[in-house]
N, C-alpha and C positions, 0 to 999 in steps of 0.2 A: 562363770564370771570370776574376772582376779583383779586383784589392783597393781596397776605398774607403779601406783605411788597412790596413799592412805593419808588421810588425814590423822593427823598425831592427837587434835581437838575437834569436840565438835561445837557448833553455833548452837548450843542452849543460854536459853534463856539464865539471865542472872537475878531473877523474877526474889529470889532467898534473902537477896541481898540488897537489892536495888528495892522492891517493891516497901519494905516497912517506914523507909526516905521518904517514899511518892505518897504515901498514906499518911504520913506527919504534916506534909507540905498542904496536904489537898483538907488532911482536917484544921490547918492551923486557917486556913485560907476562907474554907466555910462558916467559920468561928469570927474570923477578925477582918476579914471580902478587902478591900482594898488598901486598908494598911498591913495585913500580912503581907500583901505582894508587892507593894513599898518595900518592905523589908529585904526581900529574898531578892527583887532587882537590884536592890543597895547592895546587898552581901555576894552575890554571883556577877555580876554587870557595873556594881560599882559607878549605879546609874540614879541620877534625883533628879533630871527633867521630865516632862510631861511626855507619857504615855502613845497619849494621840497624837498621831505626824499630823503639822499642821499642813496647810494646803503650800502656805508662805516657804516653809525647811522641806514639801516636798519638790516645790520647783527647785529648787536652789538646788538640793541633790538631785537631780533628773538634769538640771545643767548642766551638771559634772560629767554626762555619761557620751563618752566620743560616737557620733552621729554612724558609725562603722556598726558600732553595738547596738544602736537601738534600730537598725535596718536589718538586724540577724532574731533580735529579740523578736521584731513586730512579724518577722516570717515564721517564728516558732509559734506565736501569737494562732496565728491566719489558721498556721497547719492544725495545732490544737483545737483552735476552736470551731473549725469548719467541720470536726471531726465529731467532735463532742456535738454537733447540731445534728450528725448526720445518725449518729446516737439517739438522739434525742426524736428524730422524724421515724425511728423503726420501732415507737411502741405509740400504739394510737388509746384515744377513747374508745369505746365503740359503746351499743347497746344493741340485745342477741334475745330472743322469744325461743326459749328452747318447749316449755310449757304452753296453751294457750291463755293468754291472761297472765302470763307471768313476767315482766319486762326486768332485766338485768341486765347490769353494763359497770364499767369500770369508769373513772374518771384519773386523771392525771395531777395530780397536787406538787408543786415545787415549794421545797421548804420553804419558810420565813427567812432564816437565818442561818447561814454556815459559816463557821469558823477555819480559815486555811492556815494551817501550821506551815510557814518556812526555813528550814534548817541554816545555823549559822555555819559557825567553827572553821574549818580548814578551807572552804571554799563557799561561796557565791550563790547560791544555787537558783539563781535568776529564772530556770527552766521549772523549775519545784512551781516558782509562782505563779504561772501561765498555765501548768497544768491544774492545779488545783482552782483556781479563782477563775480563770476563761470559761473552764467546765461546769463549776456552778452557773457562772452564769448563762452559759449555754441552757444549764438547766431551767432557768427562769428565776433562780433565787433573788428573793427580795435584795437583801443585806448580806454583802459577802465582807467578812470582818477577815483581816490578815496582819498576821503577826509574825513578826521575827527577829533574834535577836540582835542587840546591838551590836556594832563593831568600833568600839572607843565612842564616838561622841553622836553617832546615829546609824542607823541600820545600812547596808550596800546601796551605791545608787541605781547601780541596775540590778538588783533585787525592786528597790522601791520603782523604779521603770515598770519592769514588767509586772509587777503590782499594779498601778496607776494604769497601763493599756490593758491588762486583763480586765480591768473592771472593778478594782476592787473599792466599796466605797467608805470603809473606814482603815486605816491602817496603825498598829499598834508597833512602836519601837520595843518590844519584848518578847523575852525570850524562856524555854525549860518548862516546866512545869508550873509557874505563875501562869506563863501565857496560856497553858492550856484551860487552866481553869481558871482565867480570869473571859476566855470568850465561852466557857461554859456553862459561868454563871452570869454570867450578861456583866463584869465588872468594869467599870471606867464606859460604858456606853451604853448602859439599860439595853443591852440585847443579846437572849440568852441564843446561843449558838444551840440550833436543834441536832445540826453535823457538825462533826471535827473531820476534818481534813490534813492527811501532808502529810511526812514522814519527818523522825527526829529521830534523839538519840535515844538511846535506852530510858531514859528516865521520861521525856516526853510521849515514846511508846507506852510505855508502862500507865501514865497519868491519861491516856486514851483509852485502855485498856481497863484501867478502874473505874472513872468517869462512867463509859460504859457496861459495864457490869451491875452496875449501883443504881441503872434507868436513867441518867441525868442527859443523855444526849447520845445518839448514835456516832458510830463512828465508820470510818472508809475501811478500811483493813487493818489487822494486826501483822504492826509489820516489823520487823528485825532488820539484822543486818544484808546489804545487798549479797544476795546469789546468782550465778552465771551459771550456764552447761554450756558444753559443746558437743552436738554428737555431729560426729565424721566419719566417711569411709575411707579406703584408702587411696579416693580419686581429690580428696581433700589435699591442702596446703600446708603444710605443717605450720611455717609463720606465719600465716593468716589466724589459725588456732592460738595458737600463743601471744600476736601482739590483743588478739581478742581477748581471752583470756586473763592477761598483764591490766587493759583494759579496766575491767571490772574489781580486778583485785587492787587495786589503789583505790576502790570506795570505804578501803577503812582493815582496823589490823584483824578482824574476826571476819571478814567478807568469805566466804567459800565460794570458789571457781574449780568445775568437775570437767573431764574431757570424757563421754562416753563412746565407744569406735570399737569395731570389729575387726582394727586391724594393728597386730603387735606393733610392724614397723612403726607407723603411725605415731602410734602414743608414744614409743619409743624415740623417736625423732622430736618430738615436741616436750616429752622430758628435757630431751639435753639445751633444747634452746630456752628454755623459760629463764632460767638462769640470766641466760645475757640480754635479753628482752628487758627482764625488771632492772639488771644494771645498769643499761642504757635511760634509765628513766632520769629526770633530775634528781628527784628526789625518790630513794629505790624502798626507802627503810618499809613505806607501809607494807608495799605491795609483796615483798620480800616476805615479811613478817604471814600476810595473809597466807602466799603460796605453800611457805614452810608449815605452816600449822594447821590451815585447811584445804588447800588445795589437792586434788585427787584426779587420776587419770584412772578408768575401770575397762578393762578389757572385756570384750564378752563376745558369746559363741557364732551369733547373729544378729539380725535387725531387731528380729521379737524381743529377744530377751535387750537390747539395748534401749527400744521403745519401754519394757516392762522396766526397766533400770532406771528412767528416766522419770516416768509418772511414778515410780516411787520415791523418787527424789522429792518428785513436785518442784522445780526450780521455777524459782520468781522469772528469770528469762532464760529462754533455752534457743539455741542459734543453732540451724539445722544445715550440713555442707558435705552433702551427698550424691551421688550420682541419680535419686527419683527422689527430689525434696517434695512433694506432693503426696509421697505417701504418708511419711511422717505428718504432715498436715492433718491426713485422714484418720490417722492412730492415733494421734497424741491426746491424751484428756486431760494432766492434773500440769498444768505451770500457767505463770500467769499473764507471761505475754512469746508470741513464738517470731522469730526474726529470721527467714528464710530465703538461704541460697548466698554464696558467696559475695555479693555484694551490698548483704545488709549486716549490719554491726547493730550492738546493741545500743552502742554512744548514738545510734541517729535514734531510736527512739528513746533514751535517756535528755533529747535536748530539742529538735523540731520535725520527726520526721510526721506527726501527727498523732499517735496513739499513746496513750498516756503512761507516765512512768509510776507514779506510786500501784506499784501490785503487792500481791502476799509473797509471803516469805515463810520459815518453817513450816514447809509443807503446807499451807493452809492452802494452797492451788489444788488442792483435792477437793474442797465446796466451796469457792471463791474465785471470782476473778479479780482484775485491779479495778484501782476507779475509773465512772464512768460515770456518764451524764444522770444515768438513770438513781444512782446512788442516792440522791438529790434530790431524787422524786417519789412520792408518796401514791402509790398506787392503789385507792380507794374506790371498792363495790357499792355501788347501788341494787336496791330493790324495791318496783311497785307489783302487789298484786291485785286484781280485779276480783268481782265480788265472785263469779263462780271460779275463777280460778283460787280464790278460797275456798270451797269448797274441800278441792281434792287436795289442797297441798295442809290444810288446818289437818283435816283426818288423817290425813298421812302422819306429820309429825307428831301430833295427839299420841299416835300408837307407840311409833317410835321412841318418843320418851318416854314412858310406861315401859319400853322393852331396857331403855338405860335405870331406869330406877326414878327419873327427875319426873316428879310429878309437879311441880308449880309447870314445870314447862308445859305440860302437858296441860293443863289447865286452861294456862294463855290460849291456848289453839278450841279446847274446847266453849270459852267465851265467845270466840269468834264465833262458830257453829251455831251456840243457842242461841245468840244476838241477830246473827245475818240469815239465820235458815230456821226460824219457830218452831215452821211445819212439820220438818222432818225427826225423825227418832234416831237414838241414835245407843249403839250395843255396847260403848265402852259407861263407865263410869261418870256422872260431873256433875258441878253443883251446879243449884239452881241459881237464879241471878239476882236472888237477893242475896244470896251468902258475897256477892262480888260489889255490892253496894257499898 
């Protein structure tokens, strides 16, 4: 393996710097609940109207939105959420007798409350809010609370659209890390968000990432800034690779976009075009900036070591454009979503082609996937057992915990014995049942 071109930075966290901020904000907030985040909307957003979109400002913005846009919205909508149901139908209840007398089975729980973070700043991100808010509710979620921030005098109109056809049924005009933890203590709506949801910037990941750490609520992924691969052979396109590539790199100045390929010309060819790819853009400065600093083309000897290059990468999407794209299918384990064969792009699943965009990022596609319906959902064991299948399974653990050391447990199991069965004797150790009175 070599690099025809190395990234000069890498995509670490700024966790040294950023995190002692998000822990001021998140203790002032806990401390002072809705007038801290008065404040910090006032001083970042520059914002003193009310919170909650009324039903009244969100028709008014939803009128604003050209009937072109909400018939591309309500198809991202359909695709998303027909997908997330389809999600949702591949994990059943069941109940299973593996013992005799032993009945066990799992049940299906959707949260009460989820919280969908939707990212402001440089763009729209209309598609964020249909994936995160369709999907919960795909999941069955009671109350899907969604936030994001403002832009001058109220948040995007087709943000607030596909808010409103996602389902969502409170919506909050705020934004950073107030928003996060004002849906994770239930602030301004008495309802504490059990998930957070959605990607944001540094500071909102981070305030996800503590929130969670600390017990106060789950969250979807920890996620960074967006990353791309491309692996290619040399039956690939090289401007297909690079406008792909250019692509992703405009999601921001620290985004990394890799080309993995076994074939020098190749990467050699798609070096020289990146260049006028990014200048051709309206605006080049970000995607410029990403390529120059993290962008990486990695040469390697074969498929293996390109596959092994890749799931160490772990990239949040990896687009495969090769002459047997179904092997890589079969090989590939750690990334978080896979876009396969030259006429799939990652921008179709970034926006309606159906599976969802919020995935991991730093490597976490090694024990993670992105969100998904299931994320949502609480998957809760049951158990009854019958009087002689007490029998064998009391005596059983009885012993078992005596071999851990926990004798109260072992106790539990032995009450049940001398309770359900008088008659019989028994060779371990136990009190009699007045000591249990």
């Amino acid at each position: 393996m070599q690099h025809l071109k190395k990234a000069v930075k890498t995509a670490e966290s700024h966790s040294e710097t950023i995190r002692p901020a998000v822990e001021k904000m998140l203790a002032d907030i806990r401390a002072d609940r809705e007038k801290a985040v008065e404040a910090l909307a006032l001083k970042f957003d520059n914002w003193t109207d009310p919170f909650i979109l009324s039903e009244e400002k969100k028709q008014q913005l939803i009128d604003t939105v050209p009937d072109s846009v909400k018939e591309d919205i309500r198809f991202a909508h359909q695709q998303v959420s027909a997908f997330a149901k389809a999600q949702r139908d591949s994990i059943k209840e069941f109940e299973t007798q593996i013992y005799p007398g032993v009945r066990l089975g799992q049940r299906i729980i959707p949260m009460d409350v989820a919280g969908c973070y939707i990212p402001g700043g440089r763009f729209a991100h209309a598609c964020s809010a249909v994936m995160s808010v369709a999907t919960a509710k795909a999941a069955g979620v009671k109350t899907v609370i969604a936030a994001s921030p403002p832009r001058g005098k109220s948040i995007d109109p087709a943000v607030a659209y596909a808010m409103d056809i996602s389902g969502a049924d409170i919506i909050l005009e705020m934004g950073g890390v107030q928003a996060i933890a004002s849906m994770a203590f239930g602030l301004f709506t008495g309802k504490r968000a059990n998930i957070l949801a959605g990607p944001g910037n540094a500071y909102v990941a981070e305030a996800k990432a503590l929130l969670a750490g600390s017990g106060v609520c789950a969250i979807d992924v920890f996620a960074g800034p967006t990353e791309s691969a491309v692996i290619a052979d040399n039956t690939a396109d090289p401007m297909t690779i690079a406008v792909d590539l250019v692509s992703q790199a405009e999601h921001g100045y620290d985004s990394p976009v890799w080309l993995f390929t076994d074939s020098r010309q190749l990467g050699e060819q798609v070096l020289k075009i990146m260049p006028h790819v990014i200048d051709d853009l309206p605006d080049p400065e970000v995607a410029a900036a990403s390529w120059r600093n993290y962008g990486e083309i990695v040469l390697c000897d074969d498929w293996q070591e390109m596959a092994a290059v890749s799931d160490q990468y772990a990239p949040e999407h990896v687009q495969v454009m090769t002459k047997d794209n179904q092997w890589w299918c079969d090989r590939l384990t750690a990334y978080g979503s896979l876009f396969i064969g030259d006429y799939c792009t990652v921008a179709q699943g970034d926006k309606c082609s159906g599976t969802n965009h919020i995935l991991p990022t730093r490597k976490a596609g090694y024990y993670s996937g992105g969100l998904n319906v299931h994320k949502f959902l609480k998957i809760c064991t049951f158990q009854e057992i019958e009087k002689q299948a007490c029998l064998e399974i009391s005596s059983r653990a009885s012993r078992l915990s005596r071999v851990e050391g926990m004798e109260g447990h072992a106790r539990a199991c032995d009450w049940r014995l001398k309770k359900f069965f008088p008659d019989q004797e028994w060779d371990f150790n136990v009190y009699s049942q007045k000591h249990y009175s």
